[in-house]
N, C-alpha and C positions, 0 to 999 in steps of 0.2 A: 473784145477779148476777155477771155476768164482770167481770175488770176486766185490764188489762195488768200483766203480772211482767218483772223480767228480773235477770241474775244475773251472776258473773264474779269469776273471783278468779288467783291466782299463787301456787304454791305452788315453795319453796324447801328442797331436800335437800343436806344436803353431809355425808361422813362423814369423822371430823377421823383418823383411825386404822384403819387395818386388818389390822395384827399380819402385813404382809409379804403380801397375797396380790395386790394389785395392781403390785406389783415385779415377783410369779413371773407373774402370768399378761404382763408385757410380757417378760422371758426369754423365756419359752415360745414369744410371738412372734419375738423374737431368733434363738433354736433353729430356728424352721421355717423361716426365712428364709435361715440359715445353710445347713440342708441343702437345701432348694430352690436355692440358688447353688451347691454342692456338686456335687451331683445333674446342673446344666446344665453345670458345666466339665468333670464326666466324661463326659459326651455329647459333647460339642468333640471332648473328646479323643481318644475314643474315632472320630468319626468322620476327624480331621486323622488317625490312625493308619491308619483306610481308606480314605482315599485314598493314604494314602502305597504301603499293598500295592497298592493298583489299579493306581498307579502303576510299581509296579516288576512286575507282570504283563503289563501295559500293553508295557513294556520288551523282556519275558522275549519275549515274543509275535513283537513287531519284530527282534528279535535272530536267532530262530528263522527269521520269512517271510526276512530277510534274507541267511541260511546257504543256504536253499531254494532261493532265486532264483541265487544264486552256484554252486550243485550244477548247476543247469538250464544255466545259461550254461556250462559249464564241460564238460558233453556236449554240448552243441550242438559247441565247436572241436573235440574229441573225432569228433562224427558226419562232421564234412569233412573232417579226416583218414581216416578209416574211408571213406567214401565215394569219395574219391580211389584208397585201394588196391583199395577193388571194383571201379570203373570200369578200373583197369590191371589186372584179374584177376590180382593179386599175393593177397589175401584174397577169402574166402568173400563170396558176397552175404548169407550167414547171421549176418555179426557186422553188418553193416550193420542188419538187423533188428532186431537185439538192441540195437545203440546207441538204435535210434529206438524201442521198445517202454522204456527205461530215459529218454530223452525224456518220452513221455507221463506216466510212471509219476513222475518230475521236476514234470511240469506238475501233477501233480492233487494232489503234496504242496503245490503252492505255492499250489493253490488252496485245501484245506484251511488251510496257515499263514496264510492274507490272511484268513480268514474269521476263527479263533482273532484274528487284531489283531484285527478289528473288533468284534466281540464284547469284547473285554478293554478298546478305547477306548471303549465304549458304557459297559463297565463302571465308568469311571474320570469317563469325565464324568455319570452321575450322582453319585457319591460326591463331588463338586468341588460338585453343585448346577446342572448344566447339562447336560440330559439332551437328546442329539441335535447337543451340540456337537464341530465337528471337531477335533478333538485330533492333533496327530503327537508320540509320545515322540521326546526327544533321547538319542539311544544314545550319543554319543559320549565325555559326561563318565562314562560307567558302565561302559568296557573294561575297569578294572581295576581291583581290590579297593582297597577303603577302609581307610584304618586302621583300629586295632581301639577301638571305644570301651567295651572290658569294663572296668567299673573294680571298685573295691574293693566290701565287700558293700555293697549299696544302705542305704538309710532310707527303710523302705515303707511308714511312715508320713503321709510328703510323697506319695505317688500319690495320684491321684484318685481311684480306685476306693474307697481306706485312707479319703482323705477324709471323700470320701462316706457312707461305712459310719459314722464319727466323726462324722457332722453328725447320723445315724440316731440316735445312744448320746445323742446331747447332748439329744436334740428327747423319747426317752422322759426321760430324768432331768429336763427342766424340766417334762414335765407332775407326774412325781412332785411338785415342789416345789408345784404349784400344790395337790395333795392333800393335801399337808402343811400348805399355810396353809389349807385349803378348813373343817376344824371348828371355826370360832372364830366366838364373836358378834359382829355389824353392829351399829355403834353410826352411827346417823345424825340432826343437829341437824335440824331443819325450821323452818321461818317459812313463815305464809302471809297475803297480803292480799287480801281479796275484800270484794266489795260487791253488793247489790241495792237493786231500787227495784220498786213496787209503787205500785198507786192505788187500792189497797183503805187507806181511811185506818183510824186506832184507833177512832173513834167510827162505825163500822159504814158512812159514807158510800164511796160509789167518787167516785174522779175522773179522768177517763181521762183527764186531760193530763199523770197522772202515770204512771211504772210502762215507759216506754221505754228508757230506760239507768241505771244501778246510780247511787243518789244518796246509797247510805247505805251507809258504809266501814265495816272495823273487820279485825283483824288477829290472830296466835295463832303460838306459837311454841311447842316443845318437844322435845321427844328419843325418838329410840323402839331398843329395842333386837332382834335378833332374833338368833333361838338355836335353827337347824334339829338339837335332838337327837335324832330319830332317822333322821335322816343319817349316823352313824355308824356304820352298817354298811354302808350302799353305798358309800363311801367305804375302808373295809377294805377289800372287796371288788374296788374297782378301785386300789387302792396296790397289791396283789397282783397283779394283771391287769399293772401297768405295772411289778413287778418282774419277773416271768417276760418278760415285753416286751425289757427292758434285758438278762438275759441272755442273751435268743436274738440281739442284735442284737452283745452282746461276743462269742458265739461265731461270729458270721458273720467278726466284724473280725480275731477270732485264725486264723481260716482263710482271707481275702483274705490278711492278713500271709505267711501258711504257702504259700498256693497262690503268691505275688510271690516267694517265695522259691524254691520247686521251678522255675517258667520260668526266675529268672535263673540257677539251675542248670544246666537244659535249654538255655538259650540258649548259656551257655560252652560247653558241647560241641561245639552246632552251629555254632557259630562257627568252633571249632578244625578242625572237621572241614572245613566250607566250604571254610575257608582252605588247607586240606589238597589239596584238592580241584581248586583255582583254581591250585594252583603248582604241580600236574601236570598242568592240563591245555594249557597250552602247549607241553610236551612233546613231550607225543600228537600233536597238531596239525605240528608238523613233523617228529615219525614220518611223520604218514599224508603230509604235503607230498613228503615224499621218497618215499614207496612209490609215490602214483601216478606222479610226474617218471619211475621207475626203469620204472615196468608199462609207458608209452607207449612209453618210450623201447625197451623187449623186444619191444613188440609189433609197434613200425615193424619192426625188425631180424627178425622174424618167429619170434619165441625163445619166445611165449608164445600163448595166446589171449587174445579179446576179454572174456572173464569174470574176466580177473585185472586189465583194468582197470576194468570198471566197480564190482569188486568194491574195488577200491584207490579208485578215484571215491565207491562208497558211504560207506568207511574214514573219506574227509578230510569228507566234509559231516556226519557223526555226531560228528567231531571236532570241526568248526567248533561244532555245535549243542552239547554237551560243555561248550566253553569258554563259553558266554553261560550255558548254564544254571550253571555253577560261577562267574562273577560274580557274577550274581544272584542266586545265593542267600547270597555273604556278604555283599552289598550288604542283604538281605531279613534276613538273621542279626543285622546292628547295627540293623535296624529293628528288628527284636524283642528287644533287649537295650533299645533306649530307650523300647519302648513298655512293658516291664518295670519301666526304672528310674520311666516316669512322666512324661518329661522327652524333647521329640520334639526341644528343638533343637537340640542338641550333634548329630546327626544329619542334622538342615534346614540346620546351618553345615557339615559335610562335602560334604552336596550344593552347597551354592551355591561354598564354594573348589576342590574340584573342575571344577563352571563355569567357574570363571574359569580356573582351570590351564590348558583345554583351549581357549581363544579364542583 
């Protein structure tokens, strides 16, 4: 005969000791967490450094269409002069030609420069996160060089890169610990209460009013130990695994160090050179100011031909474009020394006091 059963109980584990391996596995989370944060502020970083270059390409761009437009406008007054003396059959209709052929040749640089900005603002406003936004670089605060912010030898250990690489070291050595604590026996207390009920009685009767939920308790309590000994070789196995780990991640960290070190090398130079660079080219630039003033001035007078000025015309807009490209790049020179040291603000506070100088 059938009869109704039914069961249920609560079992209770706690383990009073575990010889350190519940400490190393929450480090270990510690560790991964650490270089997971690590990991995301070298990302930041790394991306506020690109846009800072987009930004000063961005620049370099508008600097250049800006020198273009200025060369163009500059043979236009040039061509009505020249036009004038053809019309008096004082000069050739032939330098007339040649101003307006040096014209188009003007235009189609200027069209090539607008297209280089727009392309380099496309480039900028994705790097910001806003891909399609109209952007205009402001040239003004960036005419002239920045002070120098090379300072003493850095501590490449504060980069984020160094970091990063040290959240890597940290994250193998806690799992090592966990390895370390992993071969020891689980000693764990247990209690348990449970109960059934059943309507199968002792004396061989059923009775099915009973046997629906557990009417009969009782309880047990003890200790159990466990001891995975041959565990101890997969365990060797990977403590080895996780020291060759540790050393290829100290040999990455002694070479970000190394490599931080060669750029801020790199960087001095190009800095010194930049700067070299930028304080001669103002120079030039009123060299060629005065050679064209002189070429117009020979050519009204009828002392020269039309080829030595727009050759003296070519002279000053190569000049002009010269001087932006030697801003910019010792303006781009302290970018890469601070994106070297690790450390963008000392840089981001040059750009904004500069700003303000210039309002």
């Amino acid at each position: 005969d059938s009869s109704w059963g039914s069961a249920g109980g609560l079992l209770f584990s706690w383990e009073p000791f575990d010889f350190g391996r519940r400490q190393s596995s929450i480090n270990s989370a510690v560790a991964v967490s650490a270089q997971a944060k690590a990991n995301a502020d070298l990302s930041l970083f790394e991306a506020q450094g690109a846009a800072a270059d987009a930004y000063l390409s961005a620049l370099l761009a508008a600097g250049v269409l800006e020198s273009v437009l200025a060369d163009e406008i500059r043979l236009e007054k040039i061509a009505v002069v020249v036009k004038a003396l053809v019309d008096q059959e004082l000069k050739p209709g032939v330098d007339l030609s040649r101003i307006q052929a040096e014209i188009a040749f003007a235009k189609s640089r200027s069209i090539q420069a607008r297209q280089t900005l727009e392309l380099a603002l496309e480039t900028l406003a994705q790097a910001i996160g806003e891909p399609g936004a109209k952007l205009q670089p402001e040239i003004k605060p960036f005419l002239l060089p920045p002070v120098d912010l090379t300072p003493a030898r850095s501590d490449f250990s504060q980069h984020p890169l160094a970091k990063a690489q040290r959240a890597a070291i940290d994250a193998v050595i806690a799992r090592e610990k966990i390895l370390d604590h992993s071969y020891r026996p689980r000693f764990n207390i247990q209690s348990s209460v449970f109960g059934r009920g059943t309507g199968a009685l002792t004396d061989g009767r059923i009775d099915n009013s009973k046997g629906f939920y557990p009417d009969t308790a009782n309880w047990a309590a003890g200790i159990t130990i466990n001891f995975p000994i041959t565990e101890i070789f997969s365990i060797r196995a990977k403590r080895k695994s996780e020291l060759a780990s540790q050393k290829v991640e100290e040999a990455r960290y002694a070479q970000v160090i190394q490599t931080l070190g060669t750029q801020e090398s790199r960087s001095r130079i190009i800095s010194d050179s930049a700067r070299s660079l930028a304080s001669n080219a103002p120079e030039a630039l009123k060299a060629a100011k005065e050679t064209l003033e002189r070429a117009q001035a020979r050519y009204q007078f009828g002392l020269t031909n039309i080829s030595e000025v727009t050759d003296s015309e070519r002279l000053l807009a190569q000049a002009e474009i010269e001087l932006n490209l030697a801003n910019v790049a010792v303006w781009r020179s302290q970018l890469t020394i601070a994106r070297t040291r690790g450390d963008l603000q000392p840089f981001l506070q040059l750009v904004a006091q500069r700003r303000i100088n210039t309002k």
